[in-house]
C-alpha positions in Angstrom: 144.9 16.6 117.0 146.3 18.5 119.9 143.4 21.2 119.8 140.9 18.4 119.5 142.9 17.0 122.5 143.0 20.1 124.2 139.4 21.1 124.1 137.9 17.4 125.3 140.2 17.6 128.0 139.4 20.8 129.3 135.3 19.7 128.3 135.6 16.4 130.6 137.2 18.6 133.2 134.6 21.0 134.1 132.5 18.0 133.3 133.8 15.5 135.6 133.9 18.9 138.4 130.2 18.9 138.1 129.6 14.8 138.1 132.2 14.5 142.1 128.9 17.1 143.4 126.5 14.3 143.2 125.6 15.4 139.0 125.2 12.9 136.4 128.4 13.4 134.5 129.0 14.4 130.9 129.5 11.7 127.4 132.4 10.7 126.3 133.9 12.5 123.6 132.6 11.6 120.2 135.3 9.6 118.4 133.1 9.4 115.4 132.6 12.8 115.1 136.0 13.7 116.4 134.4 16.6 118.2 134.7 17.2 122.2 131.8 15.5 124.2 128.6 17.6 125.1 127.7 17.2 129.1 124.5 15.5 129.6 121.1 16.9 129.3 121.2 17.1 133.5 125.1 18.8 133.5 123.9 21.5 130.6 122.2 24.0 132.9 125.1 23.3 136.0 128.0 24.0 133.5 126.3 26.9 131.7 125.5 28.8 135.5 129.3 28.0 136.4 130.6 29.8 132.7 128.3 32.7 133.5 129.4 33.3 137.1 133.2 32.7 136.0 132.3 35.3 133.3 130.8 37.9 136.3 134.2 38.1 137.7 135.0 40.6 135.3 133.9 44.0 136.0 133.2 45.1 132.8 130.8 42.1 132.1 129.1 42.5 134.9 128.4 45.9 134.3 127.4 44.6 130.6 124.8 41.7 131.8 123.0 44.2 134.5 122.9 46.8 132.0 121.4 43.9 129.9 118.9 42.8 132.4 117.6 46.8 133.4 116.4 47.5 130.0 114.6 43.9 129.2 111.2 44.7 128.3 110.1 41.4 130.0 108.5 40.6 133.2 110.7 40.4 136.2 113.4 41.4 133.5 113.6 38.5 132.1 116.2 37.7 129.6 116.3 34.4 126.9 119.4 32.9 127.7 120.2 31.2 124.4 118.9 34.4 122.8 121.9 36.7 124.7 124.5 34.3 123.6 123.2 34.6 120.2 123.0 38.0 120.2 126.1 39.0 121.5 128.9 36.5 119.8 130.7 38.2 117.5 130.5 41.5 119.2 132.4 43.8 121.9 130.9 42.3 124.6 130.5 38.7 123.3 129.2 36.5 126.2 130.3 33.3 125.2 134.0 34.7 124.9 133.5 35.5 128.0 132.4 32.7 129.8 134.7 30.5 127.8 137.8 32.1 129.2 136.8 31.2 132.2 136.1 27.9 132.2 139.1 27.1 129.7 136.3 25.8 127.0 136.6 26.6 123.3 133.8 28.9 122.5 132.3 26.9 120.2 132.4 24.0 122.4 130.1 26.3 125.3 128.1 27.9 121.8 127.0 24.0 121.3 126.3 22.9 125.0 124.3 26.1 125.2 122.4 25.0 122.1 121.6 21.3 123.3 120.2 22.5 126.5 116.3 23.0 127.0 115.5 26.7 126.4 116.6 28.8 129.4 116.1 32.4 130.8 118.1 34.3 132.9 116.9 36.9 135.6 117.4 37.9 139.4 113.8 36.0 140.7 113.6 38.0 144.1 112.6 41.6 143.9 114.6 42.5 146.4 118.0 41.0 144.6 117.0 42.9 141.6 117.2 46.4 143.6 120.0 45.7 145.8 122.3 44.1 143.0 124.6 47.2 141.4 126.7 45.0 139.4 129.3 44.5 142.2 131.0 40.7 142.5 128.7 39.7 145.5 126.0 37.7 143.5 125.4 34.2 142.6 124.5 31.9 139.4 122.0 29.7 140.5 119.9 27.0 138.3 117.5 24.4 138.8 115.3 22.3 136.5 112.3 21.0 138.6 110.8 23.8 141.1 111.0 23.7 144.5 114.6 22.1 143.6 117.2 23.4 146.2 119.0 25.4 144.1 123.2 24.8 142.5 124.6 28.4 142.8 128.4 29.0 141.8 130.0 32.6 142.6 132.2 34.7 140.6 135.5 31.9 141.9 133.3 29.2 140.2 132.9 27.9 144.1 129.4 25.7 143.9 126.7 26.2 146.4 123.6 24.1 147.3 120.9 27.0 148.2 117.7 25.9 150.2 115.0 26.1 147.5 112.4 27.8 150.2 114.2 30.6 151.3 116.8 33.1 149.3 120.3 33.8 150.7 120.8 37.6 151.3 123.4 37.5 147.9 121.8 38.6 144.8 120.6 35.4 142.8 120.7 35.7 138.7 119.0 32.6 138.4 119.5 30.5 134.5 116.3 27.9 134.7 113.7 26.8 132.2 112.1 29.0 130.3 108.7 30.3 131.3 108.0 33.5 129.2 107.0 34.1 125.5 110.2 35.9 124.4 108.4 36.4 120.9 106.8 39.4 121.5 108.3 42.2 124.0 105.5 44.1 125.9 105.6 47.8 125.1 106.1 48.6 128.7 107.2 46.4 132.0 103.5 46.8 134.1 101.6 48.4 131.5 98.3 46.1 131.3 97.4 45.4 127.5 93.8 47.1 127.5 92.9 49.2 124.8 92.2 52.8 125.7 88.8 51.7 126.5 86.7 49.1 128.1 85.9 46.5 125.8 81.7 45.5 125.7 81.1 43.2 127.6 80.8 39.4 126.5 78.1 37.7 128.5 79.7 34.8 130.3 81.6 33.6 133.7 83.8 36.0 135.1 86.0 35.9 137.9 86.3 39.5 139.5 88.6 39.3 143.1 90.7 36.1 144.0 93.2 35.5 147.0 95.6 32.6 147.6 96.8 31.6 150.9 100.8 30.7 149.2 102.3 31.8 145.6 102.9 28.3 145.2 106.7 28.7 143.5 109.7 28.0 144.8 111.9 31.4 145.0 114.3 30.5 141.9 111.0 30.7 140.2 110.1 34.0 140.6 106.5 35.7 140.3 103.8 33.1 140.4 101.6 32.5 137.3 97.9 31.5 138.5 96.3 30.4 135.9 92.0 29.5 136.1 90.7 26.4 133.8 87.1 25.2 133.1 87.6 21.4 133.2 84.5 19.3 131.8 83.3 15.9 130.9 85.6 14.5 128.2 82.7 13.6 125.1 80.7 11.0 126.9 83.0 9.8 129.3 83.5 9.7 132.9 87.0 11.4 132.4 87.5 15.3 132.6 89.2 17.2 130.1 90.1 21.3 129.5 87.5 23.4 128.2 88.8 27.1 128.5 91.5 28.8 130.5 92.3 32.2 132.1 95.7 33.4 132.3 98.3 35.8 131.4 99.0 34.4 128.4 95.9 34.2 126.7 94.1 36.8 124.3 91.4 38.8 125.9 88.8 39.0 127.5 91.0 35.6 129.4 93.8 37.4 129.8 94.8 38.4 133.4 98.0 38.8 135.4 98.5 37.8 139.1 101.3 37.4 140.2 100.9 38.2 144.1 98.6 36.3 146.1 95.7 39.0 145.7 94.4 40.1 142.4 91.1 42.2 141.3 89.9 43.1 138.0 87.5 41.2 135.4 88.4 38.1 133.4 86.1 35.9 131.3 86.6 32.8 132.5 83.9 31.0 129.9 81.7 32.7 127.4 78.0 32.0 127.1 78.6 30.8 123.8 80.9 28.1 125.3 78.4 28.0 128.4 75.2 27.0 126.1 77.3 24.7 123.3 78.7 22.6 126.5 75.3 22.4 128.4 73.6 21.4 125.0 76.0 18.8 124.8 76.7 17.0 127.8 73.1 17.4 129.6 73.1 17.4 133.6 76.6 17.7 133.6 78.5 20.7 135.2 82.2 21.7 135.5 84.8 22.6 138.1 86.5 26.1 138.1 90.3 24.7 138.4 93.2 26.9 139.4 97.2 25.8 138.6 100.3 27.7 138.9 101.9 27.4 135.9 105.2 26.0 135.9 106.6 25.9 132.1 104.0 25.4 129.8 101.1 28.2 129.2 97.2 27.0 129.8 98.4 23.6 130.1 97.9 21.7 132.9 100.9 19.1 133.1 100.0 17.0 136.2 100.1 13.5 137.9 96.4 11.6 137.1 96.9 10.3 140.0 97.6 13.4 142.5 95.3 15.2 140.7 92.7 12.3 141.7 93.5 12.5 145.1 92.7 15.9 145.5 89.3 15.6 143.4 88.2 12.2 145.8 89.4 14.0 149.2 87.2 17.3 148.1 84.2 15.7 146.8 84.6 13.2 149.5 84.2 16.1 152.2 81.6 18.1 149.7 79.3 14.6 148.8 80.2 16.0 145.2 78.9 19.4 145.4 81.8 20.6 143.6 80.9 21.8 140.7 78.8 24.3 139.4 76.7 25.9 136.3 74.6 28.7 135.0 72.0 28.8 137.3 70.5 32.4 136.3 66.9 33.0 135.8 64.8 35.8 134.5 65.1 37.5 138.1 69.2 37.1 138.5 72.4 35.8 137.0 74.0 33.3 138.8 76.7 31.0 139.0 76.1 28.0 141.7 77.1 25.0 143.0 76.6 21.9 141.3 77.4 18.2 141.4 80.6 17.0 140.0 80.5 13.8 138.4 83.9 13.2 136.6 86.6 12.5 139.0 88.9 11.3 136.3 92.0 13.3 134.9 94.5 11.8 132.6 97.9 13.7 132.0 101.6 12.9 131.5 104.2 15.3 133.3 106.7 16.3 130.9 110.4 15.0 131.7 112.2 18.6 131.5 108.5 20.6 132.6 108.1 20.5 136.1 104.4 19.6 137.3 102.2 22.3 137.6 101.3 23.3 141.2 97.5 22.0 141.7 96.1 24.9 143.8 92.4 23.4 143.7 89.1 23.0 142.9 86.8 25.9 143.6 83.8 25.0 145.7 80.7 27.8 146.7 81.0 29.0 149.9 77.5 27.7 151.2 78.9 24.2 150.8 81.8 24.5 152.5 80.4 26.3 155.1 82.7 29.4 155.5 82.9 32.6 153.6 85.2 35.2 153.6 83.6 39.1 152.6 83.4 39.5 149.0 84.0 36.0 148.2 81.7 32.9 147.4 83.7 30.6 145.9 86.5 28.7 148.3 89.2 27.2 146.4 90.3 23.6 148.0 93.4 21.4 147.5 95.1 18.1 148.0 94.0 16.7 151.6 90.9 19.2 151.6 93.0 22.5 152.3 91.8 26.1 151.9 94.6 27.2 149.2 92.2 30.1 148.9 89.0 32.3 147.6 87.4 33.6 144.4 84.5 36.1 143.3 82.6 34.6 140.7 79.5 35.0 139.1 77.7 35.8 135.5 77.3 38.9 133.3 
């Protein structure tokens, strides 16, 4: 009864530390179960970044975790949170042991709040952090659910920090936030491309070849951005929209591509001729919209508010009369891809509670319509309130 005692008290504490800087605070303990309480879904993340930053202060950890983080095989060296505590209990360098002497938690207690919070990854976001950090005691723990959230950091004292969530502090950051990478697969190589040793043929279609944005679109914390390009088209034979194909770096070729600065060059597929024909065949004198997202959480799926998203479909086509859309338009002379009028407006989609909305970059619209160009673009890619978020190359192969 005493250890039971013990651990809720020290549980609540840490807890109740995290609830007096404006936090939801954790359950009660679980006289049912007779186990300590587990902090609310909110605290998780906030208590997890404080165990690991108690845990830096020891040199020898540290130098464990950035040997840790140097070798992952993951973008931006990404590590799966959950997957490190796994990994390491039991061993010479067990995490959790470490981060529960810390904070005064039972292991088990931390193994189980680790395990009831939404899947996390752990990294230092800003390239420069990542080559300045050698493992000393000057860095951060900083976690945040919802981007463009300012940021909780605690340093190696436990001491808890509000950072502003658009510009880094000069201390390293290893930031603990929701997962955004497929930890199921570890590329063979950090910046190696996936192409086989040769060019694949060529699969008639759309293809985007250059594209420029004026912003990443992600809040530091965040890290790289992930622009991702969807082909949104009437919903059967409604006036609704729905998601026919997307680009990104997540999908199989010839979709995949990577961009993660704000210029990128290359060839994707962005829809096949195949998927070109079977849509025309089936919704005549309709056309789509070439739709770009950064991707918050959730791969190729665009998690957004119906009615933002509507906004920024009325104010472009309101400033376009609707000629914001396009089609096939190639003949026996030349393959093209031009403008075309939109007529579904309509998007319906329900953000997720623990996935952040995607960022809506916009709707791409030719050139000629809008009226400017930029060299060795033709497509202008407009968001909420009509803005210029930035500029494709597209055409058909």
């Amino acid at each position: 009864m005493c250890s039971y005692t013990s651990r809720a008290a020290a549980l609540a504490l840490v807890v109740g530390a995290l609830a007096c800087s404006d936090r939801p605070p954790g359950t009660a303990p679980d006289a049912a179960s007779g186990e300590p309480a587990i902090p609310s879904a909110a605290a998780r993340p906030e208590l997890l970044a404080r165990s690991l930053a108690l845990a830096l202060g020891d040199p020898a950890f540290r130098a464990h975790v950035k040997a840790e983080l140097d070798r992952s095989p993951f973008r931006e060296h990404k590590l799966s949170f959950q997957r490190f505590l796994a990994a390491e209990r039991g061993s010479g360098s067990d995490a959790l042991a470490a981060m529960a002497r810390g904070t005064g938690l039972a292991a088990a207690d931390l193994a189980r709040t680790a395990e009831r919070a939404i899947p996390l990854e752990m990294y230092l976001p800003v390239p420069e952090h990542r080559r300045a950090w050698t493992g000393d005691a000057n860095v951060l723990v900083a976690t945040a659910i919802a981007d463009h959230d300012p940021p909780v950091a605690f340093d190696v004292q436990g001491n808890r920090h509000v950072l502003d969530p658009e510009r880094p502090p000069a201390t390293p950051v290893i930031a603990v936030v929701p997962v955004e990478t497929d930890f199921t697969t570890a590329p063979a190589k950090i910046g190696l491309f996936p192409w086989p040793p040769f060019p694949p043929p060529v699969v008639p279609g759309l293809y985007m070849s250059k594209a420029h944005f004026v912003d990443d679109f992600e809040g530091w914390l965040k890290g790289g951005p992930e622009f991702e390009v969807h082909i949104l088209g009437q919903k059967g034979q409604t006036d609704s929209l729905t998601d026919y194909q997307c680009a990104g770096e997540k999908q199989p070729l010839p979709y995949y591509f990577d961009q993660n600065a704000l210029d990128w060059s290359g060839s994707v597929m962005l829809l096949s001729k195949v998927q070109l024909d079977a849509y025309n065949a089936a919704h005549p004198g309709q056309n789509f919209r070439v739709f770009v997202v950064e991707d918050d959480d959730t791969a190729c799926e665009i998690k957004a508010n119906r009615d933002i998203m509507g906004n920024l479909f009325k104010a472009v086509d309101g400033a376009y009369k609707a000629v914001t859309a396009g089609n096939d338009s190639s003949n026996a002379i030349a393959k093209l891809f031009k403008r075309a009028n939109a007529f579904q407006k309509l998007w319906a989609a329900v953000a997720s509670f623990f996935n952040t909305n995607d960022e809506l970059v916009g709707t791409a619209v030719e050139d000629a319509v809008v009226g400017i160009s930029y060299p060795g673009y033709n497509w202008i890619v407009k968001g909420e309130n009509n803005a210029t978020n930035g500029w494709l190359t597209l055409g058909v192969k």
